[in-house]
KOLPAVO-530772 format. One record per residue: residue number from 1; x, y, z of N, C-alpha, C, O in turn. Coordinates in pm, whole numbers. Each point is the difference from the previous one (the first is absolute). Layout:
! residues N
{r NUM, {X, Y, Z}, {X, Y, Z}, {X, Y, Z}, {X, Y, Z}}
...
//
This chain:
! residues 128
{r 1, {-7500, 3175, 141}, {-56, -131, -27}, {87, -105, 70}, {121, 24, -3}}
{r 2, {-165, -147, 72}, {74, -58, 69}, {-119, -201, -65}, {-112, -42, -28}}
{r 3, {220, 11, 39}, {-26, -143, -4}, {-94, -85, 47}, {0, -123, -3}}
{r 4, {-129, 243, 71}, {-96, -81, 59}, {-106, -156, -72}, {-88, -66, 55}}
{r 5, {128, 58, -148}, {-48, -155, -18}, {120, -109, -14}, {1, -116, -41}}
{r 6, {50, 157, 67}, {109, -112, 31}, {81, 30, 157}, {36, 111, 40}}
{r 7, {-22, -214, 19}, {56, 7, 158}, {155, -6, 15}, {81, -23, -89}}
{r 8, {-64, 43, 187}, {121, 47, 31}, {109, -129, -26}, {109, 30, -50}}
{r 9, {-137, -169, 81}, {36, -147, 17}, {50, -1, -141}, {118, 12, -30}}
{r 10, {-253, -32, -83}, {1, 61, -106}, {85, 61, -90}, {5, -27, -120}}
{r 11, {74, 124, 185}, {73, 100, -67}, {115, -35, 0}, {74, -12, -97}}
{r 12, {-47, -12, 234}, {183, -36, 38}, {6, -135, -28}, {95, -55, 56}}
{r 13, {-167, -21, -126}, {20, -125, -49}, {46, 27, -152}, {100, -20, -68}}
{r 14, {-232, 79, 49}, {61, 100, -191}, {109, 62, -61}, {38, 22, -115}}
{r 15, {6, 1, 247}, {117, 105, 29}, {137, -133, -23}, {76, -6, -96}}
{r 16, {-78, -67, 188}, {113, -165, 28}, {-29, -39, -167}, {89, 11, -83}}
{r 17, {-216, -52, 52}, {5, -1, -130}, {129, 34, -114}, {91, -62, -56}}
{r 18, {-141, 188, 63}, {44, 95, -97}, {140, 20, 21}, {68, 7, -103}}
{r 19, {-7, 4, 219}, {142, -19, 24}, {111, -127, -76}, {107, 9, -59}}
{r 20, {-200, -132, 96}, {33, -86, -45}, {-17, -72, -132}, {31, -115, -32}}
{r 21, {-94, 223, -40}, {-20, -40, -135}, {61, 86, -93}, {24, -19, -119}}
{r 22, {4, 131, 199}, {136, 102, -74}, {115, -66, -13}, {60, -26, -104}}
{r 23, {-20, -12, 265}, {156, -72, -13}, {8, -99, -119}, {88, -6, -86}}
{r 24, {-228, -90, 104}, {7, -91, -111}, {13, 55, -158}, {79, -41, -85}}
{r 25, {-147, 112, 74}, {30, 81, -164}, {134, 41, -7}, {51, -26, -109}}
{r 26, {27, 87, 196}, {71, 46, -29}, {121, -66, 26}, {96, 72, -28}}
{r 27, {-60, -201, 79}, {34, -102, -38}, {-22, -76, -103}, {114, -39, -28}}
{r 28, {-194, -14, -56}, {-34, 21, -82}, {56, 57, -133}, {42, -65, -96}}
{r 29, {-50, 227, 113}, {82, 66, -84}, {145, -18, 33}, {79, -26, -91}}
{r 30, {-43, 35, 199}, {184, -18, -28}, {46, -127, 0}, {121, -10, 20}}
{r 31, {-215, -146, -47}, {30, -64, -76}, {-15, -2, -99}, {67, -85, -60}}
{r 32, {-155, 167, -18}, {26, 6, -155}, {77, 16, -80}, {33, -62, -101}}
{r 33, {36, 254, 204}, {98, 41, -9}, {150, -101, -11}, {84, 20, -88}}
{r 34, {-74, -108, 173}, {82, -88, 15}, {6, -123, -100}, {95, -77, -5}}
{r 35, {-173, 71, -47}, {-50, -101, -130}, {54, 106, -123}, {65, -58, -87}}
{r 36, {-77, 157, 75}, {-12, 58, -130}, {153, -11, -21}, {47, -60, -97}}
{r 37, {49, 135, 216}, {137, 1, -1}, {72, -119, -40}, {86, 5, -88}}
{r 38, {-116, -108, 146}, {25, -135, 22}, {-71, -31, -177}, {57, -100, -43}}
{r 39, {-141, 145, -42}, {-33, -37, -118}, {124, 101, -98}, {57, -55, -95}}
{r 40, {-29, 197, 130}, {105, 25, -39}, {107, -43, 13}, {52, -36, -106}}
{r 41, {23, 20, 221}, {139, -37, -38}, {16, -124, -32}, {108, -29, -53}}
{r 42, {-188, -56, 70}, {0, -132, -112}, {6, -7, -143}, {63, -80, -69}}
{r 43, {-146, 184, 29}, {15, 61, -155}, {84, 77, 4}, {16, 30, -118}}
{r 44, {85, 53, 204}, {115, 100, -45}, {101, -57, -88}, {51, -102, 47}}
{r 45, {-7, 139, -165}, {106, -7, -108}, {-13, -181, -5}, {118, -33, -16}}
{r 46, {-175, -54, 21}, {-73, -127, -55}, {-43, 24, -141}, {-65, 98, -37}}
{r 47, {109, -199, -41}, {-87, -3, -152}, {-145, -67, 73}, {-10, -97, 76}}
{r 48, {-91, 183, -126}, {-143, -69, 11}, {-31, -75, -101}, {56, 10, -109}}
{r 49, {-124, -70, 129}, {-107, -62, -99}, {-153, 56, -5}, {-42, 33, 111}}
{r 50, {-49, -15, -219}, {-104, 2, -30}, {-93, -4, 129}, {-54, 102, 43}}
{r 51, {37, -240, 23}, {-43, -48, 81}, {11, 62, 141}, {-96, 6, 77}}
{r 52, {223, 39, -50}, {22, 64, 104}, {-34, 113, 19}, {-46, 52, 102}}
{r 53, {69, -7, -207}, {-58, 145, -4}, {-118, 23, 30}, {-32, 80, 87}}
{r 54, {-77, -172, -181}, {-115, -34, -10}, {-49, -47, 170}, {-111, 43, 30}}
{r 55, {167, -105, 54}, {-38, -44, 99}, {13, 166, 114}, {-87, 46, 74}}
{r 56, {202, 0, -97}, {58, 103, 135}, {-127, 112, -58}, {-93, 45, 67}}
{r 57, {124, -18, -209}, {-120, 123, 21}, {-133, -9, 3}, {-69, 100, -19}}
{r 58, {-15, -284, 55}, {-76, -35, 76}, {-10, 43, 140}, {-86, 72, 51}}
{r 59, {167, -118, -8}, {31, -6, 170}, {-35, 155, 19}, {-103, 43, 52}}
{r 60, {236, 52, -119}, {-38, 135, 16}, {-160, 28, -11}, {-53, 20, 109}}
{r 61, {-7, -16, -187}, {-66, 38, -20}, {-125, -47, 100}, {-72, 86, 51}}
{r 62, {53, -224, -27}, {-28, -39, 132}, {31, 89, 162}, {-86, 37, 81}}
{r 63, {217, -22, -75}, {54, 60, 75}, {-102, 137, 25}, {-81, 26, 89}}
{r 64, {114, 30, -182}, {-4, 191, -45}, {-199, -5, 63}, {-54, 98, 52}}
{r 65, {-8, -216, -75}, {-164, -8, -2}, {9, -49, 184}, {-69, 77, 66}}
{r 66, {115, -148, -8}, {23, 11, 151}, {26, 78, 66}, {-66, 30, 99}}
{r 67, {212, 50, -153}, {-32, 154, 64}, {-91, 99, -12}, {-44, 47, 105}}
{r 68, {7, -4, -208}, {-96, 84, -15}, {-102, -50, 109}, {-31, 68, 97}}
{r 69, {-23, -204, -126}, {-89, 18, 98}, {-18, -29, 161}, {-98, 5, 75}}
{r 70, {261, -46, -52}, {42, 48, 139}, {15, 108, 14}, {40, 4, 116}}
{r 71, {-42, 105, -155}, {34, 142, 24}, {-108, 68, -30}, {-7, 116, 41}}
{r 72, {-76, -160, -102}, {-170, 62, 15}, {-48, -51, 151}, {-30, 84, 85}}
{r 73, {27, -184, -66}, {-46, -98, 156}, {69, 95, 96}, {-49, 57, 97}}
{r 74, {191, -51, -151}, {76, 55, 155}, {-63, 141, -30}, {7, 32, 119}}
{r 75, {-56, 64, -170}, {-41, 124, 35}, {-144, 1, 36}, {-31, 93, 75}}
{r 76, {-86, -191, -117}, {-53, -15, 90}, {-42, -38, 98}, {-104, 27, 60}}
{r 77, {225, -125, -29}, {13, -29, 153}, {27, 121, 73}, {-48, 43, 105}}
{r 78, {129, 0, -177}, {65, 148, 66}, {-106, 125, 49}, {26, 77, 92}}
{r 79, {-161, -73, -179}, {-56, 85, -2}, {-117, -84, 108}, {-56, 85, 69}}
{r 80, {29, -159, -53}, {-64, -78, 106}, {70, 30, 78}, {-24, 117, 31}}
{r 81, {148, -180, 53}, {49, 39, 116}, {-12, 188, 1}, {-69, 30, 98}}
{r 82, {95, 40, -141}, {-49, 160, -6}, {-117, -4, 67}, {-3, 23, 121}}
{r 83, {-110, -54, -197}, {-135, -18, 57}, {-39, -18, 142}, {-66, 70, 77}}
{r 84, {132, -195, -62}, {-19, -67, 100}, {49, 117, 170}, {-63, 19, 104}}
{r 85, {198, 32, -150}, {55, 95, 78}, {-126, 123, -8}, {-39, 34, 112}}
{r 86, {-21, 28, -215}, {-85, 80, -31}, {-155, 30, 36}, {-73, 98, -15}}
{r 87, {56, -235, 72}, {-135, -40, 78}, {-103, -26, -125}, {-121, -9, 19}}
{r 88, {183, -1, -154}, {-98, -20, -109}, {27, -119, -77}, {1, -17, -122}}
{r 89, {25, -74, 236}, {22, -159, -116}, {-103, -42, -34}, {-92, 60, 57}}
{r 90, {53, -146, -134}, {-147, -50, -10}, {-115, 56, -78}, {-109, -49, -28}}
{r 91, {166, 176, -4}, {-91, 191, -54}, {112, -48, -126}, {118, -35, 8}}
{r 92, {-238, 56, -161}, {81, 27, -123}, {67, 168, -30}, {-61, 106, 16}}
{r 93, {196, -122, -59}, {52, 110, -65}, {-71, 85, -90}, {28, 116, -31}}
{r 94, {-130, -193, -11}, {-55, 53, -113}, {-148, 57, 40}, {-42, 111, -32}}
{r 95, {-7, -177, 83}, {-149, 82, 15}, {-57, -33, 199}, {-113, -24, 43}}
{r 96, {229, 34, 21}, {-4, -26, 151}, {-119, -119, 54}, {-44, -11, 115}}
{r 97, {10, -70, -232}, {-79, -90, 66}, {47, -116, 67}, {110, -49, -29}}
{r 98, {-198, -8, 132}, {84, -119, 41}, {51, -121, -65}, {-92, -40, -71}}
{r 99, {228, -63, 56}, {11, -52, -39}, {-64, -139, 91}, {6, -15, 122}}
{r 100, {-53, -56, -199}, {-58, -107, 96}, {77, -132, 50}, {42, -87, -77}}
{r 101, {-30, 84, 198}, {86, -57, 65}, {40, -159, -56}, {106, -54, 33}}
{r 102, {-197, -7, -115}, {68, -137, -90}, {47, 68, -92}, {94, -71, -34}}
{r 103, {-91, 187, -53}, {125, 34, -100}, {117, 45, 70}, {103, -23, -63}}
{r 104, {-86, 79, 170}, {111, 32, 95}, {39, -146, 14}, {116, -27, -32}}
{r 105, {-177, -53, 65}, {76, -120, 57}, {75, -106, -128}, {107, -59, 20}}
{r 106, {-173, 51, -130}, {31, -42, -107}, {112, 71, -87}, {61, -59, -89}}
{r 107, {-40, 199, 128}, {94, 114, -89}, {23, 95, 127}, {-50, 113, -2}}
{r 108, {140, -165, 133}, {1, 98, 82}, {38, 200, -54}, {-39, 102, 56}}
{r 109, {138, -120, -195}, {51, 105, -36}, {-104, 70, -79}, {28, 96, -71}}
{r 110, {-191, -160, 87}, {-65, 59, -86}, {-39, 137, 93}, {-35, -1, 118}}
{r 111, {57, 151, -233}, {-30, 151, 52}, {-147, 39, -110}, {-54, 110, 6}}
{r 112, {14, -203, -84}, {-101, 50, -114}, {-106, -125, 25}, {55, -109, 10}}
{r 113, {-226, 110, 3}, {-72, -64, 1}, {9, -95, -99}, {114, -15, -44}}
{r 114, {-212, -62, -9}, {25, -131, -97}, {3, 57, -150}, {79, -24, -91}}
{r 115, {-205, 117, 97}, {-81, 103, -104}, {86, 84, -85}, {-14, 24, -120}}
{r 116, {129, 28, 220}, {102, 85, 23}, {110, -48, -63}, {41, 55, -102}}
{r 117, {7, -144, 145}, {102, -90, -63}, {-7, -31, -110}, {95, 28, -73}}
{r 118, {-208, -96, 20}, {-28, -24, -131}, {-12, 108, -121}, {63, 0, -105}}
{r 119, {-145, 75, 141}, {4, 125, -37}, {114, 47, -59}, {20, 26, -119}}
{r 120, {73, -15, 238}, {156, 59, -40}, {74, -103, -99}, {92, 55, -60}}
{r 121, {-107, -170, 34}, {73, -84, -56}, {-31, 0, -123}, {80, 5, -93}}
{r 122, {-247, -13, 82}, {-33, 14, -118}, {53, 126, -86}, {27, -15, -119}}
{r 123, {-17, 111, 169}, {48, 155, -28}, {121, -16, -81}, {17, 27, -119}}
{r 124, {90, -91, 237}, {127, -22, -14}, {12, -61, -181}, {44, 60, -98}}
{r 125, {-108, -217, 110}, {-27, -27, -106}, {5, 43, -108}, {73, -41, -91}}
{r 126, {-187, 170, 84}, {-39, 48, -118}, {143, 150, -17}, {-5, 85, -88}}
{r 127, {73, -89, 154}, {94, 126, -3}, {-62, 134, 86}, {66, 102, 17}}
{r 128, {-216, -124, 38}, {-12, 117, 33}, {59, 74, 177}, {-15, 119, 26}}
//
């Protein structure tokens, strides 16, 4: 299977995309990383207060919800660029249909149709 509804221009643009939206996530994450540290040793052997506490295991917790979902993004960025090397970008993981080229352009890292996606989330949702 090869990428025939989507063109070649197309692809290696998807491709610049996706490069550049990894670096960005993952920048991203090692400023978080750099925030969290920087939220620890400010609190190391300090008497806290209520408030502080109350505020940092905000942030964390903020924090902890950015990564996760930089590190979901970065694997399917990851699994897009695969694709893309694979001659099956654009083709869902899930039932090889085409993905249509305004959801590629709107979610370049999208590997699952719209139907597909939802589907899975809803799933997720429910625990299944």
């Amino acid at each position: 299977m090869s990428s025939t509804h989507l063109d070649a221009d197309f692809i290696a643009h998807q491709k610049a995309r996706l490069v550049t939206l990894r670096a960005q996530l993952v920048s991203v994450g090692n400023a978080v990383g750099r925030d969290e540290q920087t939220w620890q040793g400010a609190a190391g052997g300090e008497p806290q207060d209520e408030g502080d506490d109350g505020q940092r295991f905000a942030q964390q917790e903020n924090d902890e919800a950015v990564l996760s979902h930089s590190e979901g993004r970065v694997a399917a960025i990851d699994r897009a660029l695969e694709k893309i090397q694979e001659g099956t970008y654009g083709f869902s993981d899930e039932s090889d249909e085409p993905i249509p080229r305004a959801r590629l352009e709107a979610v370049p890292e999208s590997i699952y149709t719209i139907d597909e996606s939802e589907a899975r989330e809803l799933n997720a949702r429910r625990g299944l």
